[in-house]
N, C-alpha and C positions, 0 to 999 in steps of 0.2 A: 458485414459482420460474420455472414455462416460461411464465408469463402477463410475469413481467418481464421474462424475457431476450428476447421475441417484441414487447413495447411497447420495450426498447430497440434491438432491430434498427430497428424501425418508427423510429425519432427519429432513428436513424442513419444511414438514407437523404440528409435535406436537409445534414448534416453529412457526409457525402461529397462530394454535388454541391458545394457550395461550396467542399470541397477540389480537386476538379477543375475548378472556374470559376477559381479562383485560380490552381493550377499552368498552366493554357491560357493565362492573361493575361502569366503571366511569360514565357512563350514565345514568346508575340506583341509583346511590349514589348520584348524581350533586341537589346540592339544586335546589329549585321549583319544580313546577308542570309542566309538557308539556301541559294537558288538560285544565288549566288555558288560558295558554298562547293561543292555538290554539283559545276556545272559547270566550277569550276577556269580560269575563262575567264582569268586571266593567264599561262596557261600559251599562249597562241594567239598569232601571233605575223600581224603587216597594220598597217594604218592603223587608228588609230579609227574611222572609220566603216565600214571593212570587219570590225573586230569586231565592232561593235555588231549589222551586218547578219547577220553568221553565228551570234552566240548568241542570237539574236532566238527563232528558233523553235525553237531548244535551251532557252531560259529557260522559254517557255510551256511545253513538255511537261512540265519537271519539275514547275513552278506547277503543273499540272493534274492530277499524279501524286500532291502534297502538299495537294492539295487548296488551295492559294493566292489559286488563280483565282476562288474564294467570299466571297461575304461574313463578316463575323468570327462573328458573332452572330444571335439570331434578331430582335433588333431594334439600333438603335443609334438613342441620342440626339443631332442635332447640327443646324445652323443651314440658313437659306434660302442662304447664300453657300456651303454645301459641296454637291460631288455624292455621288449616293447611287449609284454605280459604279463607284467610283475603284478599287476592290480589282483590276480586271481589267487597271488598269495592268501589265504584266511584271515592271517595275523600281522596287523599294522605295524606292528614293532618290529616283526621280523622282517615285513614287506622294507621299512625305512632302512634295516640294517642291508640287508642285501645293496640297497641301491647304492648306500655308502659305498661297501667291500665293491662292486662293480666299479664305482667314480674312485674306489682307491689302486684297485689293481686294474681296471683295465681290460680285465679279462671275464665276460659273463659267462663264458661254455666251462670255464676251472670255479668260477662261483657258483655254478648251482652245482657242481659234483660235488662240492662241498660240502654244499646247503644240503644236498639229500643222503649225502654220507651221514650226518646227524641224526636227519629225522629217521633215517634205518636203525642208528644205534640207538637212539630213543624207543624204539617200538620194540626193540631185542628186550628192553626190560621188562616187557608182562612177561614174558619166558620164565621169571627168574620169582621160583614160587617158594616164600619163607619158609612153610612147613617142610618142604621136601628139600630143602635144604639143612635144617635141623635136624633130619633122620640121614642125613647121609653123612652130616659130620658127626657121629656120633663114637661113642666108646662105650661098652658094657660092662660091668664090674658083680660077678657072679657072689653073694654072699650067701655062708652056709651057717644054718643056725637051730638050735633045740629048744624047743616048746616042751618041757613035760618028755614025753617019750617020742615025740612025732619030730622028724626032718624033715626040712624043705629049704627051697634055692627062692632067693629073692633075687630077681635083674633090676638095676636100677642104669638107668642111660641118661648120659652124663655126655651133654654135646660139647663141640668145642668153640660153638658160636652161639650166644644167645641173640634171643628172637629180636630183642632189640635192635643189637649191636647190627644184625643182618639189616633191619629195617634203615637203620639209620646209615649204613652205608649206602644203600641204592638210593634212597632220601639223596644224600648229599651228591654223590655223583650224578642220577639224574639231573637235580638244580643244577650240576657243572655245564650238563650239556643245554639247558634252558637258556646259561648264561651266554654260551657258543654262539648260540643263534641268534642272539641280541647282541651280539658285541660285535665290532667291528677293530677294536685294537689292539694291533699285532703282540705287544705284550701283554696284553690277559688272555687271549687266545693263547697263547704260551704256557702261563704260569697254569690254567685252566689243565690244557695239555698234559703237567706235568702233575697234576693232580688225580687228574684220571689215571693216568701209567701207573701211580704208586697203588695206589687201590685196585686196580686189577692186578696188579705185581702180589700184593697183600693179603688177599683173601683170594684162596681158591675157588670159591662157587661165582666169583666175577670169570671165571676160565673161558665159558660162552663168550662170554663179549669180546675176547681180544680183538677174534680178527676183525670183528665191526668197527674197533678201535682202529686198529693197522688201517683200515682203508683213509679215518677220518683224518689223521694223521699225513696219512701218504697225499689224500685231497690238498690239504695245507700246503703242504710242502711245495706242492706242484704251481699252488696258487700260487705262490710264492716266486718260483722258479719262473714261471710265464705270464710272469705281470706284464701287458702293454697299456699303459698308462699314456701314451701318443695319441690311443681312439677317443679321450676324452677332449682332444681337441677337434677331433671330425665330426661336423652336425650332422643330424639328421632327422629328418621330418617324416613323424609317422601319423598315419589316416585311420579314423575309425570309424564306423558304422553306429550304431546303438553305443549309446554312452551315458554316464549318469548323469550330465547335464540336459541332455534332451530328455530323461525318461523322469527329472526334475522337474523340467519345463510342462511336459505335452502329457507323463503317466507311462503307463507301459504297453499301450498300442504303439504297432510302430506308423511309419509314415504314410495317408494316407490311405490306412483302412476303413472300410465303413463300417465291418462288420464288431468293431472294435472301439469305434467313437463314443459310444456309450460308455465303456470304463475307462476312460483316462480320468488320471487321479490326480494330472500335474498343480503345475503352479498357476497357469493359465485356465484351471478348471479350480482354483480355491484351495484346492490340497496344496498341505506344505510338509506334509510327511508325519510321522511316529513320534510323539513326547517320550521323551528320555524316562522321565519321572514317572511317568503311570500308562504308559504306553496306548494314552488315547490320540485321537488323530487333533493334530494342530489346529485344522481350521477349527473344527467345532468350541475345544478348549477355547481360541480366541474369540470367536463370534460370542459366545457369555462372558467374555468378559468385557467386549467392546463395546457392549451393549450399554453396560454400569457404567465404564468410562467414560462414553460418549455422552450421557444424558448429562451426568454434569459438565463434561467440559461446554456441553452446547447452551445449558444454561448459565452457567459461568459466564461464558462469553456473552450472552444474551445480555444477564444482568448488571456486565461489567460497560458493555456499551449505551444501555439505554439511563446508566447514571452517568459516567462519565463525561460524553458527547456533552450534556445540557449544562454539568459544570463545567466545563470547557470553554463552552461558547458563552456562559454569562460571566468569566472568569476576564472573556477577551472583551467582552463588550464592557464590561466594566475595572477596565484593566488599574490596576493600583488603589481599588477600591478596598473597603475594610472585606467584604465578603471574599476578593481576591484573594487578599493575602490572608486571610483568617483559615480558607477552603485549602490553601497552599500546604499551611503547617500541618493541618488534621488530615490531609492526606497524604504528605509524607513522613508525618509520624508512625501512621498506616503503615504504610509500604517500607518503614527499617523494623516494622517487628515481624520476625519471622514467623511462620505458618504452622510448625510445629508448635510454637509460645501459643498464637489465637487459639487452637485447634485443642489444646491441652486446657489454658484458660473457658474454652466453650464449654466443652465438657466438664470439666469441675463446677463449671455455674449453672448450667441450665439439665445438668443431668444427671444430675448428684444427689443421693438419696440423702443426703446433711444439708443440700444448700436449696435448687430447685430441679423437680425432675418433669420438665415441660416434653423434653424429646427421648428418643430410644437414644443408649451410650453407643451403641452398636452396631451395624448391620445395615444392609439393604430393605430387608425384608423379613417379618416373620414367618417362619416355614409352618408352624403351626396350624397358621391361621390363614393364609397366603393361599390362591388357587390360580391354576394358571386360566383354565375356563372364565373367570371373572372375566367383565367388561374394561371398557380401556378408562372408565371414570373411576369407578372401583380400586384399578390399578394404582389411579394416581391416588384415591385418597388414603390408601394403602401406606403410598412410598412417600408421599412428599414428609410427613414428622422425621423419614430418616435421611432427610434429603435437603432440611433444614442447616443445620450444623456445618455440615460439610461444604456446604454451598458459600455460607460467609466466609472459610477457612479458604477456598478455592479464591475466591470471588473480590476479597477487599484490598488486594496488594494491587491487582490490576487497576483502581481508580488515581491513582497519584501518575500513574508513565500514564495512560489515554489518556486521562484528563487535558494532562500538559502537550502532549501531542497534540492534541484540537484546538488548546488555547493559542499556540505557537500559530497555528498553524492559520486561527483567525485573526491573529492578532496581524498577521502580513500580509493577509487578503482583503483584509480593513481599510488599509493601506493604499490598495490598487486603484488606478484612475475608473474605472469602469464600479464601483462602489459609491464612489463621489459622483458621475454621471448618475447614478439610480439612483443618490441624493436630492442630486440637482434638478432631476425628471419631477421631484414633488413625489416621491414615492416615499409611505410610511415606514417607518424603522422596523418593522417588526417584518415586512417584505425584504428589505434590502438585506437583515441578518440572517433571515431563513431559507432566503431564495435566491439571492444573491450569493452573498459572502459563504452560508455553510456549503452550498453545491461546490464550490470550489477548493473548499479548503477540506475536502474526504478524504483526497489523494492519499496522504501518509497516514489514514486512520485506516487504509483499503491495504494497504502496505503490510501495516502491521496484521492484522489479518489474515495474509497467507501467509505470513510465519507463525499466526497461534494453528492454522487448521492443521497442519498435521501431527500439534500436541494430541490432539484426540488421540489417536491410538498408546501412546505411551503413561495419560494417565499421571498423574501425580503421586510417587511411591511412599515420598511422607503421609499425605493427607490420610492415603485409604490403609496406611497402618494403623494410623492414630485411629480412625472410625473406625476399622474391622470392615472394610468395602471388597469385595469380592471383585475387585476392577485390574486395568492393565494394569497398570502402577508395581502394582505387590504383587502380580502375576509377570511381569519384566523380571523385579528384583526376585525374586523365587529362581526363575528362570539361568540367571547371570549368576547366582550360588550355586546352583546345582549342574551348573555344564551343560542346562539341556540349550543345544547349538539350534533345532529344528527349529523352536518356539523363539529363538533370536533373530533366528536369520528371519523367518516370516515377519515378527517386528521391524523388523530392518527394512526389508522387502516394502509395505505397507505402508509404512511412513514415508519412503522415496516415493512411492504413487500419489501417497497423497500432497506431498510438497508439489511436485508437477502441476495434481488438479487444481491446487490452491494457487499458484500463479498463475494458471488460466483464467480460473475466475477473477482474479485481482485484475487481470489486463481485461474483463470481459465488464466489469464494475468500475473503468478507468473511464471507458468509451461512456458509461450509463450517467457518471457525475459529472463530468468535462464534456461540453462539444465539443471544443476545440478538438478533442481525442481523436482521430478515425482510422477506423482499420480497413477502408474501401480501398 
């Protein structure tokens, strides 16, 4: 038996890894930005270009902090028309546009003259300072006028652009070239083009920028002219060193340091990286919640199998009896009312300050009164009133499927010649049901089984809305509205590990209720 469960560890190493290649990929593929989201830049308030210029080196640190600034992989397959550094772009949108313009023309040495044709005439617009341009357009109008016996000359200056009108022109043109750099088709690039020329045409104090304009233009053009659009059919395989999948996996030591084994942060060390939402670290966020979810799914399942199992097997033993079919209806009655209905019904009845208020409506636990120093008795006599409710609402759909699982299951094991031998041996009945017959017929109760153990971590997201449960559940669905990708994939992650360990132990629980079973 330790020679199989030590060859099934061993198998189940590349059947990790590719759980974790996968969950990576969904993270890297998951629309938005993280660095969006982490630096909240619509919250800043300028011109576009004065944004862009202030979260510039706000974006890279966090890039650098998430490891973004890396390449994805330790190689990547992709053509002579792409570049193999694009990831160091800042900006995800521009990074995507670029790769587009690259797979569209063909040419990456004519698309980044381009690309940086822009971000130069973007940076020309701090240059362009509202006030000092208001005094340079200006006109004076000299009036002369009599108080009583006294003269005097009044100036009054009288621009020919108001402050608005200035603002809102570099406003919009800036936006034009934000749009540049996100866009990748040839006619809004264009009309974009031709929008910018009339505004520099239009207003004199745009005079500075032409020739930034003239270059970005002439890039264009060129793009244009020396599109080879052939290189997208030549592969080519590029190699990386440090990449965000390994510093994912192992943290930000690199390979084989000693001096460094102490701070890796990876996957393989419990870190799963920065919550979107409040920017604390995933493991921790999960380990509190796995905590609450776990106690009940364990007791769920605890108390869904210690009733189950016994109606089951007195369901088979007494097959087409009034108790049979009487236990049939009231637990499939059970099991078509849904769990929001009980859970709704619970609460109205037993926690209802009009009807009975035996249990808390609410909560895990009062913070109040609650310490975490208590003892583990304490603990429980604490939690269990909140842990009442929620448990039935968990707990009663699962008796109608085990039930009938067991009773199937004894009802054809009954059957079997070697049943009627431990009959025939003179053995009492209460031996051959319990010793006989149920050893054999666990197999599909062992079954189902690893398929509930990896519900632990996912939790039930109706149940612990209805209670107000601080568990997975409502911490998943939080998770899946608000984009945060790290707290998904980790779910993701977790629950692949745990489906693997739960067919180990089903196959390690096959061999314990079956002899016939062996894994020598």
């Amino acid at each position: 038996m330790l020679k199989y469960i030590l060859k099934r560890l061993f198998v189940f190493i590349p059947t990790l890894i590719m759980i974790s290649l996968l969950a990576f990929v969904i993270s890297i593929n998951a629309p938005g930005d993280p660095v969006e989201r982490l630096l909240k830049s619509a919250n800043k308030e300028g011109s576009a270009s004065e944004q862009s210029n202030s979260t510039k080196k706000d974006k890279e640190v966090i890039r650098k902090r998430l490891g973004l600034d890396l390449p994805i992989f330790y190689l990547s397959l992709s053509t002579l028309a792409d570049c193999d550094t694009l990831y160091k772009i800042p900006d995800k949108a521009q990074q995507e546009n670029l790769l587009k313009l690259s797979r569209k023309y063909g040419n990456w040495d004519a698309v980044s003259v381009y690309y940086h044709s822009l971000l130069n005439l973007l940076e020309q617009y701090d240059s362009l300072n509202v006030d000092k341009i208001c005094n340079s357009y200006s006109t004076y109008t000299y009036t002369e006028m009599k108080v009583g016996d006294s003269t005097y000359i009044d100036t009054v200056a009288n621009s020919k652009f108001s402050k608005n009108e200035i603002n809102d022109v570099k406003n919009n043109s800036s936006f034009d070239i934000l749009t540049l750099l996100e866009t990748y088709s040839e006619e809004t690039i264009e009309s974009k083009l031709v929008a910018l020329n009339e505004a520099y045409t239009k207003y004199p104090f745009m005079a500075s920028l032409v020739p930034h304009f003239t270059e970005v233009k002439n890039a264009f053009e060129s793009l244009k002219q020396h599109a080879t659009p052939w290189k997208n059919y030549v592969p080519k395989i590029i190699f990386y060193g440090n990449n965000q999948y390994h510093r994912w996996l192992f943290g930000d030591a690199p390979w084989f340091s000693e001096a460094q084994v102490g701070q890796l942060k990876g996957v393989l060390r419990g870190d799963f990286g920065i919550s979107y939402i409040d920017n604390q670290p995933v493991s921790d966020k999960i380990w509190k919640k796995f905590k609450v979810s776990f106690v009940f799914i364990f007791f769920s399942i605890l108390f869904a199998y210690i009733i189950s199992i016994p109606i089951g097997i007195y369901s088979a033993y007494k097959k087409d009896s009034k108790f049979d079919r009487t236990s049939s209806i009231v637990l499939f009655v059970l099991y078509s009312m849904p769990s929001f209905f009980i859970g709704t019904l619970l609460l109205y009845t037993f926690a209802n300050p009009d009807m009975l208020v035996w249990f808390p409506e609410s909560g895990f636990e009062d913070p109040a009164v609650f310490k975490e120093d208590w003892g583990i008795f304490q603990k429980i006599a604490h939690h269990w009133p909140y842990m009442v409710l929620p448990l039935i609402a968990y707990t009663y759909g699962s008796f109608a499927f085990l039930s009938r699982i067991m009773r199937v299951g004894m009802i054809d094991i009954m059957g079997q010649d070697f049943v009627r031998t431990a009959r025939a041996k003179g053995l009492n009945e209460k031996t051959v049901v319990l010793k006989h017959a149920l050893r054999n017929s666990l197999l599909p109760i062992i079954t189902v089984f690893a398929n509930i153990f990896p519900v632990a971590i996912g939790g039930s997201v109706i149940i612990e809305v209805i209670f107000s449960l601080p568990g997975m559940g409502f911490e998943t669905f939080s998770a899946i509205l608000n984009y945060d990708y790290p707290m998904i994939v980790a779910i993701f992650t977790i629950s692949g590990f745990l489906t693997v360990i739960g067919y180990l132990i089903a196959d390690i629980l096959y061999a314990v209720v079956d002899p016939r079973i062996s894994y020598n």
